[in-house]
C-alpha positions in Angstrom: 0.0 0.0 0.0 3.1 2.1 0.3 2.5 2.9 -3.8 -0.7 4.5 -2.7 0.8 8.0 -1.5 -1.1 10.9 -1.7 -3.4 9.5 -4.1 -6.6 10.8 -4.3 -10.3 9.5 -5.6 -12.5 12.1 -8.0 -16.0 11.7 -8.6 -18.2 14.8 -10.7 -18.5 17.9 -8.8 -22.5 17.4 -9.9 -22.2 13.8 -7.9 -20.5 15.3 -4.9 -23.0 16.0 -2.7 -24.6 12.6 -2.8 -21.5 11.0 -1.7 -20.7 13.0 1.0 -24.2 12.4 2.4 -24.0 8.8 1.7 -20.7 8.6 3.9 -22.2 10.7 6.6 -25.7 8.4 6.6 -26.4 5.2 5.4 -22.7 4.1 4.8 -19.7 4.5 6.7 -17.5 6.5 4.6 -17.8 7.9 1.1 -15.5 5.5 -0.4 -18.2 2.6 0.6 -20.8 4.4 -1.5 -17.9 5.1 -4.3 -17.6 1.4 -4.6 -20.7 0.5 -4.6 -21.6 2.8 -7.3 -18.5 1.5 -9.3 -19.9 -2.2 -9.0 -22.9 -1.1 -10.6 -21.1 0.7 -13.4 -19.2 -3.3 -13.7 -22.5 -4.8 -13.6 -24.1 -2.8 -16.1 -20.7 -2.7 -18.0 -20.6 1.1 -18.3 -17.6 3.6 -17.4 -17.5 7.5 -18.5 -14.7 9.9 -17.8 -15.5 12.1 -15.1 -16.3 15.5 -16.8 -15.9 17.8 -13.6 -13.8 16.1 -10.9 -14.1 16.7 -7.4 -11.9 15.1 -4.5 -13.7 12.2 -2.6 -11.2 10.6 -0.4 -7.9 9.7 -0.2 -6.9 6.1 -1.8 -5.5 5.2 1.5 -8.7 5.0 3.1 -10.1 2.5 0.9 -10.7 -0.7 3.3 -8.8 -4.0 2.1 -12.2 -5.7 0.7 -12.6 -2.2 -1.3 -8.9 -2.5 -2.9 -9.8 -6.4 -3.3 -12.6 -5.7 -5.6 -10.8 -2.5 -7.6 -8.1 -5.1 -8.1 -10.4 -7.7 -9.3 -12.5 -5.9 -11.5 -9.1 -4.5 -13.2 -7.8 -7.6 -13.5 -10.7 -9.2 -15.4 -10.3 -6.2 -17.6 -6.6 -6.4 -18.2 -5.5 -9.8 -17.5 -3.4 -8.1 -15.5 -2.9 -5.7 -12.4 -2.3 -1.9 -12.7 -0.8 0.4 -10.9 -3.0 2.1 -7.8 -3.5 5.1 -9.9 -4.8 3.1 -12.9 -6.9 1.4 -10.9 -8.6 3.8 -8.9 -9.1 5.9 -12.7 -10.6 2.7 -13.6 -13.0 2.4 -10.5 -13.3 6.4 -11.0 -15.1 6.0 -14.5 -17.2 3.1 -13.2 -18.6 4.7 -10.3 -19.2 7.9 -12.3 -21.4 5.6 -15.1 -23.1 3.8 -12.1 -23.9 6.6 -10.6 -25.1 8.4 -13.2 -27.1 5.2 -14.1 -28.6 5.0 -11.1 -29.6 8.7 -11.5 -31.3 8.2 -14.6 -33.5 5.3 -14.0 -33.7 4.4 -10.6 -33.3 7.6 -8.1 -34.7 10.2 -9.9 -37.7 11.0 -7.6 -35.0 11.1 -4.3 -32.8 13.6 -5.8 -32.9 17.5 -7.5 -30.5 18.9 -9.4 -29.6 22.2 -7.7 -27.2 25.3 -8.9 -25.8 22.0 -10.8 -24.9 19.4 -7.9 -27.7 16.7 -6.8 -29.1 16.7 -3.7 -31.5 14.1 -2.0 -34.8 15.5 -2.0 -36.4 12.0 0.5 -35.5 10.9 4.2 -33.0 9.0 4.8 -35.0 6.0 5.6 -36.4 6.2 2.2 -32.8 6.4 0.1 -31.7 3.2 2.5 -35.0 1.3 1.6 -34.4 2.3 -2.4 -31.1 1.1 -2.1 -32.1 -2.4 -0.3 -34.6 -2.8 -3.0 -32.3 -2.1 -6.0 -29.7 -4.4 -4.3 -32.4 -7.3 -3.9 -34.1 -6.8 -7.0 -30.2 -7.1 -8.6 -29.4 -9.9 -7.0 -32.7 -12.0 -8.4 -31.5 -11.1 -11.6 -28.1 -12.4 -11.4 -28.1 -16.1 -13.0 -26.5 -18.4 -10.3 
């Protein structure tokens, strides 16, 4: 982890807010909801470049399961492991499409788009049921 440094993890600017109150609320730190939202972008096979970026976290704070998973999914990808800062630019453009993918079809009645950054618009209670739901409802659809 010593290669780590003073690398940092961007997300949008626009996408901001919702992290930082997802690592205040329902998970315990923003890079939780950062990987979440990059295994959605796997799932649904979608990355972007992140047009405005904004820092999240530092890579160092990234839990050993989190780094386990970044690795993974880059390896699948490249048959071969990357260095943390290819990695975490990897994860970056995931999260940002799954995300955004979840902002498009799934949460659009719990969040406004204000002075360009989203903002929940529901209780928490409501975003944490949402999210069981889509997690559920994704898991039925996996094929195992």
């Amino acid at each position: 982890m010593s290669d780590i440094g003073q690398l940092r993890i961007y997300v949008d600017e626009q996408h901001f807010p919702l992290y930082h109150h997802m690592g205040k609320t329902l998970f315990q730190q923003n890079s939780q909801f950062f990987t979440f939202c990059a295994m959605i972008g796997k799932k649904e096979n979608q990355k972007s470049l992140v047009p405005q970026k904004h820092e999240l976290c530092r890579a160092v704070t990234l839990s050993e399961h989190e780094w386990t998973m970044i690795k993974s999914v880059y390896y699948k990808e490249n048959g071969q492991l990357g260095s943390y800062k290819e990695m975490t630019q990897l994860m970056e453009q995931y999260a940002h499409a799954g995300l955004t993918q979840l902002l498009e079809n799934d949460l659009q009645d719990l969040v406004s788009l204000t002075d360009g950054q989203y903002h929940f618009t529901k209780e928490d209670h409501d975003i944490q049921l949402y999210l069981m739901e889509y997690t559920l409802r994704v898991k039925d659809e996996v094929p195992f």
